[in-house]
C-alpha positions in Angstrom: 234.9 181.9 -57.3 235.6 179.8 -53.6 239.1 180.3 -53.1 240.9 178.5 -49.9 243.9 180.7 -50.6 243.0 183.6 -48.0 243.7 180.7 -45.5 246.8 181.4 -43.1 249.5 179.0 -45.4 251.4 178.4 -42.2 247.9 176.5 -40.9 247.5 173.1 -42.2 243.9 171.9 -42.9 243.6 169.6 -40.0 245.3 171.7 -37.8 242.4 174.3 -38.8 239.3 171.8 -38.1 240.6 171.1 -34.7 240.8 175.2 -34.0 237.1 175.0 -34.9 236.0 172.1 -32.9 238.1 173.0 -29.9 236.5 176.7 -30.3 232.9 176.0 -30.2 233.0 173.0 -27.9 234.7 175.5 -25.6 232.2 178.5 -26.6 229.6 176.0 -25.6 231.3 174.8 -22.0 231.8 178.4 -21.6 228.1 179.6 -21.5 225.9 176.7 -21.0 228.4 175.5 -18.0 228.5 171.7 -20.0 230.2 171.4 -23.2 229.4 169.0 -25.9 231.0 165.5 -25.5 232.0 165.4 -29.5 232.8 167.7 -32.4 233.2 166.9 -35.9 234.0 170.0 -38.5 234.2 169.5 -42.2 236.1 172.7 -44.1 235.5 172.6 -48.0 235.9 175.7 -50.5 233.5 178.0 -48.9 231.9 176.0 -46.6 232.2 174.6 -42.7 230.2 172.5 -41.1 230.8 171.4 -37.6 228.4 168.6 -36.1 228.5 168.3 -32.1 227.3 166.1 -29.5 226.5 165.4 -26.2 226.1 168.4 -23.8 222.8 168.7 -22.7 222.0 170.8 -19.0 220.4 169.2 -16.9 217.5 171.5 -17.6 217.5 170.5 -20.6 217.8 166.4 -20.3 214.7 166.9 -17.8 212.8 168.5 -20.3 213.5 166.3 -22.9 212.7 163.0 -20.0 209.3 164.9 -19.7 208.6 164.9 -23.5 208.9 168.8 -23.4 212.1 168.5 -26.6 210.5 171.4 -28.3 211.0 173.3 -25.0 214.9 172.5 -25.6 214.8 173.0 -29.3 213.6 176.4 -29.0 215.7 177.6 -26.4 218.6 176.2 -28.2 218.1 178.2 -31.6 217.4 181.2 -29.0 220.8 180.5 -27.7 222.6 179.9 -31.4 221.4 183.4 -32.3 222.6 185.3 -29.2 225.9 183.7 -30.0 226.0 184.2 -33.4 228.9 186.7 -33.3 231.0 184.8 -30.9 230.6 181.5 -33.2 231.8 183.8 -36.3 234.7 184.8 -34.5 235.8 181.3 -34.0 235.5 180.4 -37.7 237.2 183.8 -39.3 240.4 183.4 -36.9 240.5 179.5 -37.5 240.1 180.2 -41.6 241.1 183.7 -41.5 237.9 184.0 -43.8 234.6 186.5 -43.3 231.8 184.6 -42.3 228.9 185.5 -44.5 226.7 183.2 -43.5 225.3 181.2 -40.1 222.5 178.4 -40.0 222.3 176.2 -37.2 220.0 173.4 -36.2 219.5 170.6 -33.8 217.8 167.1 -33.3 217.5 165.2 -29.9 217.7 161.4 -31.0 220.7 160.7 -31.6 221.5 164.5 -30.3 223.2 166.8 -32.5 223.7 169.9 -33.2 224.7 171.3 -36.5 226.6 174.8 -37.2 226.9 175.8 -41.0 229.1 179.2 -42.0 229.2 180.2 -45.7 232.3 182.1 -46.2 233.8 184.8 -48.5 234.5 185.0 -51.0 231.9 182.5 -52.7 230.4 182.0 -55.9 226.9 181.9 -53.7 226.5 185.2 -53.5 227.2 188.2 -55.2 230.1 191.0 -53.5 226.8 193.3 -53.4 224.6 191.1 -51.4 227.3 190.7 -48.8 227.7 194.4 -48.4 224.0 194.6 -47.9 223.5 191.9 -45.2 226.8 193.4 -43.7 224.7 196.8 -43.3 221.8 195.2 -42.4 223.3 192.9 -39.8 225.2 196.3 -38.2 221.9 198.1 -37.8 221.0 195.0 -35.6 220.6 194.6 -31.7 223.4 191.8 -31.1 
């Protein structure tokens, strides 16, 4: 069952969303040297969502000027994945909840980028499955 009670009580909902926002628009600053110009994070039961804008490199807006966007799409997903662990980190000390789950996607027009954690405990997924990806994600190169 999604419980919100393994959240920090002394945290206040909004007070948690702008933790998140602030933490991946500065995760993003950090290691693409230009952070996104917007974030937006939505914290229900066992999910988070957190929709950013803006941001691009200047690699990047080239590419996307010479109609190469798949170019930036890719590298972008390339990027998400490196950083999975670092965007996790953000979400369990913001919720003080496992992250279970990471999808991530982006468009270019308007731009956006979307970062969706499933967290534990859920109804989602059983305790068993989460024990297995857990294993399976440790005998991963990060």
């Amino acid at each position: 069952m999604p419980r919100q009670d393994t959240q920090d009580p002394s945290k206040e909902h909004g007070a948690v969303l702008t933790e998140i926002s602030d933490g991946m628009v500065a995760l993003l600053k950090e290691y693409y040297g230009v952070g996104p110009t917007q974030a937006k994070t939505y914290y229900h039961d066992d999910l988070v969502v957190c929709v950013l804008r803006g941001g691009f490199t200047r690699v990047e807006q080239t590419l996307l000027d010479g109609d190469r966007g798949r170019a930036v799409i890719d590298q972008r997903m390339a990027f998400q994945e490196v950083m999975r662990q670092r965007f996790e980190a953000v979400i369990q000390h913001a919720t003080g909840r496992p992250v279970i789950g990471f999808m991530s996607g982006n468009q270019q027009d308007p731009d956006m980028i979307c970062e969706v954690f499933v967290l534990s405990p859920t109804d989602l997924v059983e305790e068993q499955e989460i024990r297995a990806g857990a294993e399976a994600r440790s005998g991963q190169d990060p």
